[in-house]
N, C-alpha and C positions, 0 to 999 in steps of 0.2 A: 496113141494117135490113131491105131486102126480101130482101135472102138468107138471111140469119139466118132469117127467118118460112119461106122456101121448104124450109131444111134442116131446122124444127120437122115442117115436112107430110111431107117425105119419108122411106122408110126405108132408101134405101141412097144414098149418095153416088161416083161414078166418077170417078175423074183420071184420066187417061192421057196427063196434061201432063209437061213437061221438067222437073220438080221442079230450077228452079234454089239450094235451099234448105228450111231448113226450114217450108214450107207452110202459111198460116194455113187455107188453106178445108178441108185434110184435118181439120184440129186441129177446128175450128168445128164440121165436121158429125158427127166423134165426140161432141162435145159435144150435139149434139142428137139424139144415138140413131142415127145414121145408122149403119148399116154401109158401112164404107169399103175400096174397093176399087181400088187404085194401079198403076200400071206398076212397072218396077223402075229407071225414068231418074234418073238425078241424087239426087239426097236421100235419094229414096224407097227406090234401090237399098240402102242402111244402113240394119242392125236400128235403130244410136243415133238419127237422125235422124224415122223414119217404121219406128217398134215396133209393128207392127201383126202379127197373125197372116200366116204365109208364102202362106198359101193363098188368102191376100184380093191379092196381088201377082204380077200377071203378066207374066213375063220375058215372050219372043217372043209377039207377041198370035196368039193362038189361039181365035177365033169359038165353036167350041165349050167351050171349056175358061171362056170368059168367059158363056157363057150359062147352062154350069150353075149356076158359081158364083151369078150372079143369079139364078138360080130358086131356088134351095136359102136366099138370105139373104131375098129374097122370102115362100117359101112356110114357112121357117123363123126368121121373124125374128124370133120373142119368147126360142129359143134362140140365135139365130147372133150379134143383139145384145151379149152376154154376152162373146163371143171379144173385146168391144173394153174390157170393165171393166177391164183393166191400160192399156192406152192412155190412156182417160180418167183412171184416176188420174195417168199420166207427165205427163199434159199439164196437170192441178190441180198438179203439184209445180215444173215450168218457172219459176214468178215463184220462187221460193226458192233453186234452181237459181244464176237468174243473180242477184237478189240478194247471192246467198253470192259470185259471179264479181267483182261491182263493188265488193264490201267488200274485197275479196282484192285486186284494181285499186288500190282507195285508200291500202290500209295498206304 
């Protein structure tokens, strides 16, 4: 619950974790508006996994290349926001997704 409140206040959310998988706090903080901005390790490196725009994901980390990005979704954020409406729709479609997987499991 207190992260979820910290991701409502925030407007950009950073991983630059091992994404051993498909990552709840990426998912979470698109869901609260955040603009999310990932490495390319593990998960993240896959459009299917972590379908974020390319330019929110940085391969070799690079100081400046990571600070524009943050000023621009900063000082841009009522548009740069917008880059994430397909992600948050992927991630409202996820329960139906595997639903349809576990139906297909049983039958």
């Amino acid at each position: 619950a207190e992260v979820t409140k910290l991701l409502y206040r925030a407007k950009v959310y950073i991983d630059f974790g091992p994404h051993p998988g498909m990552d709840r706090l990426p998912r979470e903080a698109a869901l609260a508006d955040c603009i999310v901005i990932t490495n390319k390790e593990g998960a993240a490196f896959y459009e299917k996994d972590v379908p974020i725009p390319n330019v929110y994901k940085v391969g070799e980390f690079d100081v400046d290349r990571v600070h524009k990005v943050l000023m621009e979704s900063v000082e841009k954020y009522e548009e740069k926001r917008r880059d994430f409406d397909g992600y948050r729709n992927w991630i409202g479609g996820q329960e139906k997704v595997m639903d349809t997987c576990v139906q297909n499991l049983i039958d």
